[in-house]
C-alpha positions as CSV (number, residue, x, y, z in Angstrom):
1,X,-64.9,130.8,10.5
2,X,-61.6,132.0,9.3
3,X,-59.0,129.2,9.5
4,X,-55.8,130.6,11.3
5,X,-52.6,130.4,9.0
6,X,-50.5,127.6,10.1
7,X,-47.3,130.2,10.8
8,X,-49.5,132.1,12.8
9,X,-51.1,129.4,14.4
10,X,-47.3,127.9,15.9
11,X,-46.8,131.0,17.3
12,X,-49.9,131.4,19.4
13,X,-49.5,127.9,20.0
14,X,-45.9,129.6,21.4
15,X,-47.6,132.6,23.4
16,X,-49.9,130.4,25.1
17,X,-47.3,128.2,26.0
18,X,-45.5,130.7,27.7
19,X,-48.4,132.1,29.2
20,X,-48.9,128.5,30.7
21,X,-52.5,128.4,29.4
22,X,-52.7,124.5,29.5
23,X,-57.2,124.9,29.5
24,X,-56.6,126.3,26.1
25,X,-53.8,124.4,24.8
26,X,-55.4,121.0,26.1
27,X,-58.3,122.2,23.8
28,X,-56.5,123.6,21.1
29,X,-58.1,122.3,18.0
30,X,-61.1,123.0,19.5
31,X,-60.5,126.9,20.2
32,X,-58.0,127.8,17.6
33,X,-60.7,129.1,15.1
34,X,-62.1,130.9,17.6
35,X,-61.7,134.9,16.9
36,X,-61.5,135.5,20.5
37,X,-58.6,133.2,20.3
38,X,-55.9,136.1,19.4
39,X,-57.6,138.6,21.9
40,X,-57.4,136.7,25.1
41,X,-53.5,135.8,24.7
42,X,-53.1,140.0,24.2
43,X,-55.4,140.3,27.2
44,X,-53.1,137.8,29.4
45,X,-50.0,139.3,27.8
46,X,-50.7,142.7,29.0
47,X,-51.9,141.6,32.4
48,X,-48.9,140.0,32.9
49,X,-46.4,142.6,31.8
50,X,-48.3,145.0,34.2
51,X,-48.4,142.9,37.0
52,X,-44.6,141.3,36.3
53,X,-43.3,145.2,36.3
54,X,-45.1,146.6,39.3
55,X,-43.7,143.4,41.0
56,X,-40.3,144.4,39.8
57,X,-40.5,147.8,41.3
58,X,-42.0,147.0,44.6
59,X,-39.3,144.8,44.9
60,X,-36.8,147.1,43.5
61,X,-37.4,149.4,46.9
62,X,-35.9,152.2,44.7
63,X,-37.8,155.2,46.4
64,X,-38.2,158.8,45.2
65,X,-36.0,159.9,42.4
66,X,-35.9,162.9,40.3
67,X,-35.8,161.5,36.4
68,X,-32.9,161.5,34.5
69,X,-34.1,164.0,32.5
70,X,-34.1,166.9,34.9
71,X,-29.9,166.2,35.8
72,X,-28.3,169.1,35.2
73,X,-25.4,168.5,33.2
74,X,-23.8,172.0,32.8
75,X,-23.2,172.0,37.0
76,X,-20.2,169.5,37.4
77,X,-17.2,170.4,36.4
78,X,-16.0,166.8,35.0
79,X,-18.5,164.3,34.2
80,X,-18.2,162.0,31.2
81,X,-21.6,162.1,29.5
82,X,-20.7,160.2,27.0
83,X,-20.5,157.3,29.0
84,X,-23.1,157.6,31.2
85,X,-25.4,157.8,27.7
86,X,-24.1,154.6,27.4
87,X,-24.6,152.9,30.0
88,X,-28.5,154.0,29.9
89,X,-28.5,151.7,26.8
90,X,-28.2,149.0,29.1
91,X,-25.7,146.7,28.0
92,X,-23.3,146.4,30.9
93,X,-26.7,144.5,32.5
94,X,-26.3,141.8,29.9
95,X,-22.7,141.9,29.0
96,X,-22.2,141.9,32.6
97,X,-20.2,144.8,33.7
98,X,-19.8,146.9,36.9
99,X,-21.0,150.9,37.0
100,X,-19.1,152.4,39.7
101,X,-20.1,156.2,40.3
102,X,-17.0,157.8,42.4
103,X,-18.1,161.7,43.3
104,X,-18.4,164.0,46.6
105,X,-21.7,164.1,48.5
106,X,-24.7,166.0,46.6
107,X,-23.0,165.4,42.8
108,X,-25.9,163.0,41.4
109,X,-24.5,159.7,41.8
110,X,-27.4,158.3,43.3
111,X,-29.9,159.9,40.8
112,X,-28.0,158.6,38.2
113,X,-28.2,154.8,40.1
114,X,-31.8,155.3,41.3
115,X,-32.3,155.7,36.9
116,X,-30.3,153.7,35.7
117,X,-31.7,150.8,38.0
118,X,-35.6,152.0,36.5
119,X,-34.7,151.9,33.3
120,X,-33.5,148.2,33.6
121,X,-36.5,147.0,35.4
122,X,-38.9,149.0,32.4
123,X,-37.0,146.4,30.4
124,X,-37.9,143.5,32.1
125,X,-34.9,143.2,34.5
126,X,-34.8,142.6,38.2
127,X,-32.9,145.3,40.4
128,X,-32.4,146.1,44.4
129,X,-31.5,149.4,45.5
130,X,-29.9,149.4,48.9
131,X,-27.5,151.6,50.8
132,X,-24.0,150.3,51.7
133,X,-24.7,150.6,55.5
134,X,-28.1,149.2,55.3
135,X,-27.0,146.1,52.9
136,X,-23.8,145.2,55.5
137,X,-25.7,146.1,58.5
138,X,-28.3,143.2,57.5
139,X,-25.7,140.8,56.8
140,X,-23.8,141.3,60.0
141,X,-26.9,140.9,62.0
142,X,-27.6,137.6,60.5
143,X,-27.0,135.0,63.9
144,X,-26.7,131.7,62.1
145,X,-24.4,130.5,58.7
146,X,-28.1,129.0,57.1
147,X,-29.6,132.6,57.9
148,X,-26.5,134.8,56.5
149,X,-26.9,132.1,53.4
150,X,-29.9,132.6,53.0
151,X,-29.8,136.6,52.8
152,X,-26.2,136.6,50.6
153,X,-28.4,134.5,47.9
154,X,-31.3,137.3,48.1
155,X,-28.8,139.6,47.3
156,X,-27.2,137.6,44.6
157,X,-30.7,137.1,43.2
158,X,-31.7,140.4,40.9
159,X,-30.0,140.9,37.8
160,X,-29.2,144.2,38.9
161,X,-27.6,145.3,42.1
162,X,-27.5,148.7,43.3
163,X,-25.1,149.5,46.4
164,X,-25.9,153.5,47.2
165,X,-23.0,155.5,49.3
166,X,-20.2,153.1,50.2
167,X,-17.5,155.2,51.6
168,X,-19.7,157.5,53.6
169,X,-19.1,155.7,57.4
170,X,-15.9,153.4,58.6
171,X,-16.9,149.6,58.4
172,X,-15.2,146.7,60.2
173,X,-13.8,143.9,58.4
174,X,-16.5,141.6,59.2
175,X,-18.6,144.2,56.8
176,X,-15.3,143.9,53.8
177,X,-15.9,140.0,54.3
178,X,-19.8,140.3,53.8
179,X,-19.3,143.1,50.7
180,X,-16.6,140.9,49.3
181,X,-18.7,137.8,49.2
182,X,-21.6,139.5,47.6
183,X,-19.1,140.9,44.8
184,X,-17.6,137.5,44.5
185,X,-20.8,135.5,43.9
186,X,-21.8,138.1,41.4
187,X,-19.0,138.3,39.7
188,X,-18.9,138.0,36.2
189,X,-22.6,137.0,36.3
190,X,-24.6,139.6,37.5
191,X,-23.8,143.4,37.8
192,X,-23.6,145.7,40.3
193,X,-23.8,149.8,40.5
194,X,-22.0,151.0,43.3
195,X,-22.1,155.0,44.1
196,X,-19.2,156.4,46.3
197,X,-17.4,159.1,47.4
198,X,-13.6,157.3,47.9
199,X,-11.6,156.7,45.2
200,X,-10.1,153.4,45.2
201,X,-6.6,154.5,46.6
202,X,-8.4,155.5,49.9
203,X,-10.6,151.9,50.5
204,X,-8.6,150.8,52.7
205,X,-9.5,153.8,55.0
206,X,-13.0,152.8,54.6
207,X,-12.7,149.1,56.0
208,X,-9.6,149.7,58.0
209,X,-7.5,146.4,59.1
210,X,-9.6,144.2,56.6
211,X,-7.3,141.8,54.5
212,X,-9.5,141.5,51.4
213,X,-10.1,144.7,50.2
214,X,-7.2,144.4,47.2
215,X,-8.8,141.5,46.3
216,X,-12.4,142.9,46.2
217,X,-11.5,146.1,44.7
218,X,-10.0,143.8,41.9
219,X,-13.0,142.0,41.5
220,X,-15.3,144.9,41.4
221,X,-13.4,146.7,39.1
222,X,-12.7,143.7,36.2
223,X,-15.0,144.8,33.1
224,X,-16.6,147.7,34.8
225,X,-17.3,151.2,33.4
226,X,-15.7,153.9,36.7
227,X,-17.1,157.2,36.1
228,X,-15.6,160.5,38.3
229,X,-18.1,163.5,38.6
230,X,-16.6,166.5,39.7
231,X,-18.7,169.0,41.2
232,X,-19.9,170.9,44.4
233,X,-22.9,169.3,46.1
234,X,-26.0,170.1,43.8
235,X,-28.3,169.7,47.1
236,X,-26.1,172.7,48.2
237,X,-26.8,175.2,45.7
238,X,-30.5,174.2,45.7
239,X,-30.4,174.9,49.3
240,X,-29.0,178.3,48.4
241,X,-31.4,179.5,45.7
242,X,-34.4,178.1,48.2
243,X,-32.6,180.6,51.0
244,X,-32.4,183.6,48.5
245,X,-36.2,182.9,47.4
246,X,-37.7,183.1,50.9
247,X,-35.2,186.4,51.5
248,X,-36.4,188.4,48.7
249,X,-40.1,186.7,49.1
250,X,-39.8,188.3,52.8
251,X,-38.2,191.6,51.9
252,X,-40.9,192.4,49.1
253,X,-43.7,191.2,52.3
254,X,-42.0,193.6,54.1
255,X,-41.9,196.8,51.5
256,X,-45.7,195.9,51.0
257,X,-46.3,196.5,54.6
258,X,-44.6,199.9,54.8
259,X,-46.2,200.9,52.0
């Protein structure tokens, strides 16, 4: 049998400790001539990559998405591409910054989020997709302090939080007092990307009477990368080009017809 080189040797010794393969490394003298030795670690290796990412994107509750690939970048009027190829390399997920997407209805913010958060979880991070309405709504509803605990920490808990359309319906304060808590106890450790259509100057329209939202808009915007897109709603003009298809798709039925 071919003796395994020490260097090599450590660093199976390595993999299979981080596999947590204590049958073979309580036998390890025993197996590691073995030439199925190398092959099972890549067997468990890959098994567990596959299993970890499906795990991450069922959990990830991310939903249909068109890919980033098909965003068309000559509609908009103002978007800073620049940045946004930037912040698909990822780094604001380690570093950690905010991505805050500011931008009318229909513009591709939540494309852009719904990507961004894939691509993190390809690379082996954690991520939650979850509307703004949806995420307060379930906080609010909580009907004990252990139970709202208990629901602020599962939203604390993946390295990457999306929060999809804040801005779009009037909150109460209780709901700035829930979104300010989750923004403080990430802060600084975990990122968020947050897709809205207010700028900042108009918050305060969007959880009227609430006292915090200086404070929370502070704290969300500290180290964070804001990007504007100007444009008319994308889902608009499809919605146009689908109407003129089926109108020229029924005038030429109808010229067949008389013919």
């Amino acid at each position: 049998m071919t003796k395994i080189p020490q260097a090599d040797n450590s660093q199976l010794h390595y993999r299979a400790q981080k596999l947590g393969l204590w049958g073979l490394l309580a036998n390890w003298q025993s197996v590691l001539d073995q030439p199925w030795l190398t092959t099972i670690i890549e067997y468990e290796e890959r098994e567990r990559a596959r299993r970890g990412l499906e795990r991450r994107m069922q959990n990830a509750k991310l939903g249909p998405f068109k890919p980033i690939a098909d965003f068309d970048w000559k509609w908009p009027k103002q978007i800073e591409r620049e940045i946004i190829d930037e912040i698909f390399q990822l780094e604001f997920v380690t570093e950690p910054a905010n991505v805050i997407l500011v931008g009318q209805n229909g513009v591709g913010k939540t494309m852009i989020a719904k990507n961004l958060a894939h691509k993190a979880i390809l690379h082996g991070h954690t991520a939650r997709f979850i509307s703004a309405s949806e995420l307060l709504n379930d906080l609010a509803a909580q009907e004990s302090s252990s139970a709202l605990t208990r629901r602020l920490r599962h939203y604390s808990q993946p390295q990457l939080l999306v929060i999809d359309e804040l801005g779009y319906l009037a909150t109460s304060s209780e709901h700035a007092d829930l979104l300010f808590e989750i923004i403080t106890r990430r802060y600084q450790l975990k990122p968020i990307v947050l897709t809205t259509n207010k700028p900042f100057t108009e918050w305060s329209e969007v959880f009227p009477n609430a006292t915090c939202v200086v404070t929370l808009v502070d704290r969300l915007i500290h180290k964070s990368e804001i990007i504007k897109i100007d444009a008319e709603s994308y889902r608009l003009k499809e919605a146009k080009e689908r109407a003129m298809k089926k109108k020229k798709h029924r005038r030429n039925k109808t010229t067949k017809k008389e013919k």
